[in-house]
N, C-alpha and C positions, 0 to 999 in steps of 0.2 A: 835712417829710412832704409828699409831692406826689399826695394820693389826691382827684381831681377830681369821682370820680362812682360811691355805692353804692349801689345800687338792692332792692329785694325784686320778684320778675314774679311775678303772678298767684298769689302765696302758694304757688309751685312752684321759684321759684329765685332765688336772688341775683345779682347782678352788682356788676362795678368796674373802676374804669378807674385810671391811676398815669401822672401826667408823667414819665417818665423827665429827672431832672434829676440826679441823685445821680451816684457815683463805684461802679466796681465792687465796689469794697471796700466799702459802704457795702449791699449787696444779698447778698454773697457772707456779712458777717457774721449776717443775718437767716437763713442757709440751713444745712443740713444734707446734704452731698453723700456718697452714698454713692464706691465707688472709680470706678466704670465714670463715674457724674455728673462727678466731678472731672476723670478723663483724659480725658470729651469736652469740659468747660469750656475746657482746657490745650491742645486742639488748635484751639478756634474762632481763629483769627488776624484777621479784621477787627475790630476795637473796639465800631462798633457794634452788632452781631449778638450777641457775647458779651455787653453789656449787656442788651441786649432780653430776652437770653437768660434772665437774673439776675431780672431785671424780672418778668417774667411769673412765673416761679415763686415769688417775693417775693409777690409780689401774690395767687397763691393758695392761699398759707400765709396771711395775713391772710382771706383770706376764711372759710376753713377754721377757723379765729381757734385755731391750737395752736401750740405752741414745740416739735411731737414732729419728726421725720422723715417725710415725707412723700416716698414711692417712686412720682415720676411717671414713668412709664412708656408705650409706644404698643404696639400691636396690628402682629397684620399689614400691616391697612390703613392702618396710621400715626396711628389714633384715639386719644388719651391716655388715660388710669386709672390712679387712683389703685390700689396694687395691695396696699396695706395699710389703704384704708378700703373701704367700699363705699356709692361717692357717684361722679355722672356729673360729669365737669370737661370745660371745654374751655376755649381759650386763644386768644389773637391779639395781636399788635403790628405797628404799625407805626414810622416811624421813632424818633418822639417818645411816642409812647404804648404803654401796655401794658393791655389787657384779658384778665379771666377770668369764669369766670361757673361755679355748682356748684346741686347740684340734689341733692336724696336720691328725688326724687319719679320722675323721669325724664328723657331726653336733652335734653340742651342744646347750644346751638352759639351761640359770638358771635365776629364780625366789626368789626375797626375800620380807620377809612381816611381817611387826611388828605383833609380837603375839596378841597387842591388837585390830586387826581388826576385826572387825565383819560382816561378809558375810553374814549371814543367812538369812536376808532381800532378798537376788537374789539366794538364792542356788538350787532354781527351775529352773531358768537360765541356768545352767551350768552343773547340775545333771541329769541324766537318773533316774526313777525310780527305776527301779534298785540300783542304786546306790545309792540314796539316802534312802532306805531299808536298807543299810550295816553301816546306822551312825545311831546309838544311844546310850543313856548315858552319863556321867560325861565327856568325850570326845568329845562329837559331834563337839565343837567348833574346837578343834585344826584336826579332821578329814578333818571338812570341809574347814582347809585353808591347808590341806597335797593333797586333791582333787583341789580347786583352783588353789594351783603352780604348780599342776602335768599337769593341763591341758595348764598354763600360759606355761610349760616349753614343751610339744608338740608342741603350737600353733607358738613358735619361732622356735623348727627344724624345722617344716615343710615349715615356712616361705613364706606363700602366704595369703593372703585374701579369707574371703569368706570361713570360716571354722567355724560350728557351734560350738559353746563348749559344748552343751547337746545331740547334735545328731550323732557329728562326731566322738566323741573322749571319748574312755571309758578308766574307770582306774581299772583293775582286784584287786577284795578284797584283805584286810590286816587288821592285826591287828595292831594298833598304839601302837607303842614304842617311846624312845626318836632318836630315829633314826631308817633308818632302808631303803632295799630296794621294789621298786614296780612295774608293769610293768604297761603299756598303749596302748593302739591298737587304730591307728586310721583307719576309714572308709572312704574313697573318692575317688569320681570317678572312680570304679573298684577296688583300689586299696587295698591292707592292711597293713600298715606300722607300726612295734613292735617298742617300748620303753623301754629300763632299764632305769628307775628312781631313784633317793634316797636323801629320806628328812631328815633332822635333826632339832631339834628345841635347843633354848637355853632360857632363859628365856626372852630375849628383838626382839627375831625374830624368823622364821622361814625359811628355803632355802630348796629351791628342785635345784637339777640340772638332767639334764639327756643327753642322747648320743640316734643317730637313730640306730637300730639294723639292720632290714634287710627288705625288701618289698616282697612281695605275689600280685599273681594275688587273688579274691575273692572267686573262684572256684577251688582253690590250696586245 
């Protein structure tokens, strides 16, 4: 069993994170595939990606903690749900890891990302000036992937398209620790929508997760 990290947030949502070390077979037999789930399984052709694929959904059937069938499905916007419970999910992996995170309360969003990524190349992209004024030092690096999942981890509550991540969406300063919490404000279409955040690293990754707080008109 390769489950590195369960968490309870804010008495609003769980989280968990899964080494992907197992075999397909090994993930496919913990699942329940309806026909459409199985013929896109059968069509993923790279190896890795189909495990991931195994992985995450493994991972939040555990969290879910049921042996029933669980119909993960996405929206328009590509946002996942459960479409036979009524619980917010979201999900993430990367190569070696697999995170999910569920809530009955309200929207969640988590983000995971091997520490050895290097952004910095796009972090004009994604950063306000601002913002990007508040990274420097022996840090910048892990700053700027505690900025990247903060904004990866808004752009999935909020779950539509069409959201800039350097214009819409700020993430109010912090001092980096090995954990710790943050907040986020998004801007759109009138609106103002808060985020409590909170990232942790460990030496082979990094995860943000976070929850929606509460909405403002702009003139509030």
């Amino acid at each position: 069993m390769a489950l590195v990290l369960r968490e309870n947030y804010q008495q609003l949502a769980e989280y968990a994170v899964w080494k992907i070390e197992e075999t397909p077979d090994f993930y496919r037999a913990g699942l329940i595939l309806n026909d459409w789930e199985q013929n896109y399984l059968d069509n993923i052709t790279h190896p890795r990606r189909k495990l991931t694929w195994l992985a995450s959904r493994y991972l939040l059937k555990l969290l879910l903690n049921t042996n029933e069938f669980v119909e993960l499905l996405f929206d328009e916007y590509g946002k996942p749900f459960v479409a036979n419970d009524d619980i917010f999910v979201s999900i993430s992996h990367c190569d070696t890891y697999a995170a999910a995170m569920v809530s009955r309360n309200c929207a969640v969003g988590i983000d995971i990302e091997t520490t050895d990524r290097d952004i910095t190349p796009i972090s004009r992209k994604f950063l306000s000036q601002i913002e990007l004024e508040q990274i420097s030092g022996d840090k910048s690096l892990r700053q700027l992937m505690v900025y990247w999942g903060a904004k990866e981890v808004i752009y999935k509550i909020y779950g539509k398209r069409k959201l800039e991540f350097r214009d819409d969406m700020f993430i109010k300063p912090f001092q980096l620790a090995p954990r710790g919490d943050i907040y986020g404000v998004l801007m759109k279409n009138g609106r103002v929508e808060d985020y409590l955040l909170h990232y942790s690293f460990t030496e082979a990754f990094i995860l943000v997760v976070g929850v929606e707080k509460e909405k403002r008109a702009l003139d509030a």
